[in-house]
N, C-alpha and C positions, 0 to 999 in steps of 0.2 A: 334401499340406498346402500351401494355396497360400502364396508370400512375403507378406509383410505391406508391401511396395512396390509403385507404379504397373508393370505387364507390360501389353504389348498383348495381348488377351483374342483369339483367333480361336478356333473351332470345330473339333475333333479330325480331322472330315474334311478341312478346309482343309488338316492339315497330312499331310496322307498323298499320296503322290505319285503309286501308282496306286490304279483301283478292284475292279479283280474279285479273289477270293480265290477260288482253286481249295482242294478238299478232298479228300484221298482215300478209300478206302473205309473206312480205318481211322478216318476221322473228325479226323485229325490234318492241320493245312495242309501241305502240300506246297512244301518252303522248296526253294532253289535255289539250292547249295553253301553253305557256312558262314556261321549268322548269328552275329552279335554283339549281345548286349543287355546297355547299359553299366546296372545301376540306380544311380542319384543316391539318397541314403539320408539318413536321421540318427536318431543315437542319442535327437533331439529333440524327436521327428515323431511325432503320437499316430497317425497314417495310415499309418505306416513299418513296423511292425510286420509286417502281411498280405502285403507285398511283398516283404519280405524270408523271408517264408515260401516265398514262390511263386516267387522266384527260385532256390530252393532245388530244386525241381522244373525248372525250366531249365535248370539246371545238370548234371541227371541224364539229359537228352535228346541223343542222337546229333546232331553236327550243328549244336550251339551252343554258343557259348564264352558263357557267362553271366560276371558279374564287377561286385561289388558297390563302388561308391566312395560312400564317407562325406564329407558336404561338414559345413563348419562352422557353416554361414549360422544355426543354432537353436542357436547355444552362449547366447544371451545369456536364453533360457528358463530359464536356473538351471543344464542339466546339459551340462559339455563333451564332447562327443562324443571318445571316446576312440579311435577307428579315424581321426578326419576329417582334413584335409590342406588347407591354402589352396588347394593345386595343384589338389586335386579340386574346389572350390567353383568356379576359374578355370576348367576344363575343363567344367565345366555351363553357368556363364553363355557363355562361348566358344562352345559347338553352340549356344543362341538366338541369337546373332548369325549366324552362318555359314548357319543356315535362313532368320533373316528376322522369326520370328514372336516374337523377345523373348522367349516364355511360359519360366520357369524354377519349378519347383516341386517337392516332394516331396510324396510319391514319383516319381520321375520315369523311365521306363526310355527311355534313346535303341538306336535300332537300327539297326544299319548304318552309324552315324553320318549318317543321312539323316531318319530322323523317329521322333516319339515317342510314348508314351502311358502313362497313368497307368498304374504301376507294381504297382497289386492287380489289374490287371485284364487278365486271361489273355488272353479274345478277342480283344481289340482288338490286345493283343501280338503274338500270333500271325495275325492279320491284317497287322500292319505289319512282318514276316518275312518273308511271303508276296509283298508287293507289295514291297519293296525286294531281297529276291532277284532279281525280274523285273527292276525298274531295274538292277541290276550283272551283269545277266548276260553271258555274253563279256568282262566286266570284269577275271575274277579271275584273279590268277598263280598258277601254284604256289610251295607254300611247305614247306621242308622245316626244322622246328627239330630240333635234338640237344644232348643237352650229357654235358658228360666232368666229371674232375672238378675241375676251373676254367674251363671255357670252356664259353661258349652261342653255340652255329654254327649259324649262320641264312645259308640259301640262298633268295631271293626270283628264279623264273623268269623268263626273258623270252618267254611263254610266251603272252600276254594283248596285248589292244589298250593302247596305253602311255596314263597318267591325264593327266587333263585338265590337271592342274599337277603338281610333284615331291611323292612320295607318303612320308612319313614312316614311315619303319621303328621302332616301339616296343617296347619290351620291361617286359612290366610283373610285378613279383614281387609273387605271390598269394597269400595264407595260405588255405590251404582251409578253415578252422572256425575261426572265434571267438564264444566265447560272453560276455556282457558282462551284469551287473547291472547293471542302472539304476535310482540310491539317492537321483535329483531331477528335476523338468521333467515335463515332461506322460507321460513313460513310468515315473515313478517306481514302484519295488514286481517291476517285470517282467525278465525275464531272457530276453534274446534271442541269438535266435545266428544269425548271420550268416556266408554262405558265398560263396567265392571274392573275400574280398577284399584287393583291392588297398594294399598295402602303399608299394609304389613307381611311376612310369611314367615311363621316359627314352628319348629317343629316342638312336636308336645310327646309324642312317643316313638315306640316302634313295634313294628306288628311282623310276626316269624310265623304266622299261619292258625295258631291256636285262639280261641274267641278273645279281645281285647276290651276293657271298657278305661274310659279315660274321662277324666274329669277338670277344667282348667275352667279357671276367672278369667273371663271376656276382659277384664283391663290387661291381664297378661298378655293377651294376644292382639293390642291394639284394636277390641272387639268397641264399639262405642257409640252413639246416637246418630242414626245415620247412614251405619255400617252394618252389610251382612257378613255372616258366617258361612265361609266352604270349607270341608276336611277334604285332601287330600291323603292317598294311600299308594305312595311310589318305592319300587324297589329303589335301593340307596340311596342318593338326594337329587337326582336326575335321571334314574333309569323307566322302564317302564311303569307307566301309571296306570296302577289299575282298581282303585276305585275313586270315586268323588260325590261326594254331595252338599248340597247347603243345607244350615240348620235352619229347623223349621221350629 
């Protein structure tokens, strides 16, 4: 659903960093260590719907940390999005700037923290999996998350070529299922549900290439009954992402 303010308009290829997509036999891209696909959402969004479907299917796949954030920018359609979060609507406009291209919209999937594509639509997705695996490759640290029952222990290796700038360690609490009636605005009548989403996202350190271990109370981090734990490992607070895991 495009914003109803002036965006620099560029072309989906423009914003893709490389061009070839390897496939395997299976038919399925061939991604190169852990992606991440943040989708940008709203409960406001008559186009929001199919993507929040298909991220559901993401989520199910070996090898990607899927993770739904609700922005607020379509509360004034009549219905407030009831998942959404200033912080989230910030962290969307924030990656168009950090890329270049302005373009902000719903449905929006950002991947890798490097580039994006409309959020219903698979291929392109996983095309832009494909080629941003290839950019961070040799990139990525290892990452070990755990948690007890107060503490989320996050160990980031020095194992990796060190990031271009100080790489932000995040920890973000996930509700795996919510389902939401929607009883005004353009989804009014429909009942959706919506997975792996993001409840919280705070940053707890920063990692400059050298081994990291990080210790934080699960109540700090919005961590709570119900709720999983994912560490992200992104250069600055939107550039590229290059590692992720849930604790286990």
């Amino acid at each position: 659903m495009p914003l109803r303010r002036p965006v620099l308009i560029l072309s989906l290829a423009a914003m893709i960093l490389a061009v070839g997509v390897a496939v395997g036999r299976s038919g399925e891209p061939q991604a190169v260590g852990p992606a991440v696909v943040e989708l940008f959402t709203s409960q406001g969004c008559s186009s929001c719907p199919k993507a929040d479907a298909l991220l559901a299917k993401y989520a199910a796949r070996d090898g990607i940390v899927a993770l739904s954030f609700n922005v607020d920018y379509w509360d004034y359609l009549g219905w407030r999005d009831t998942l959404a979060s200033p912080a989230f609507t910030m962290r969307w406009r924030d990656y168009a700037k950090s890329r270049g291209d302005g373009q902000v919209y719903t449905p929006q999937a950002v991947v890798n923290g490097l580039a994006h594509a409309i959020g219903s639509k698979a291929k392109r997705i996983d095309a832009v999996i494909e080629e941003t695996g290839r950019v961070l490759a040799g990139r990525r640290p290892s990452l070990e998350v755990t948690r007890d029952q107060e503490m989320i222990l996050i160990r980031v290796g020095g194992d990796a070529a060190r990031p271009g700038r100080p790489a932000t360690v995040w920890v973000a609490a996930v509700q795996p299922k919510v389902t939401v009636p929607i009883r005004r605005g353009e989804n009014q009548g429909a009942e959706i549900t919506y997975i792996n989403v993001v409840r919280s996202l705070q940053a707890v350190g920063t990692w400059i290439g050298d081994a990291l271990d990080v210790r934080v109370p699960q109540g700090a981090v919005g961590v709570q009954a119900g709720r999983r734990a994912v560490v992200l490992v992104q250069e600055g607070a939107t550039g590229p992402m290059l590692a992720a895991a849930w604790a286990r």
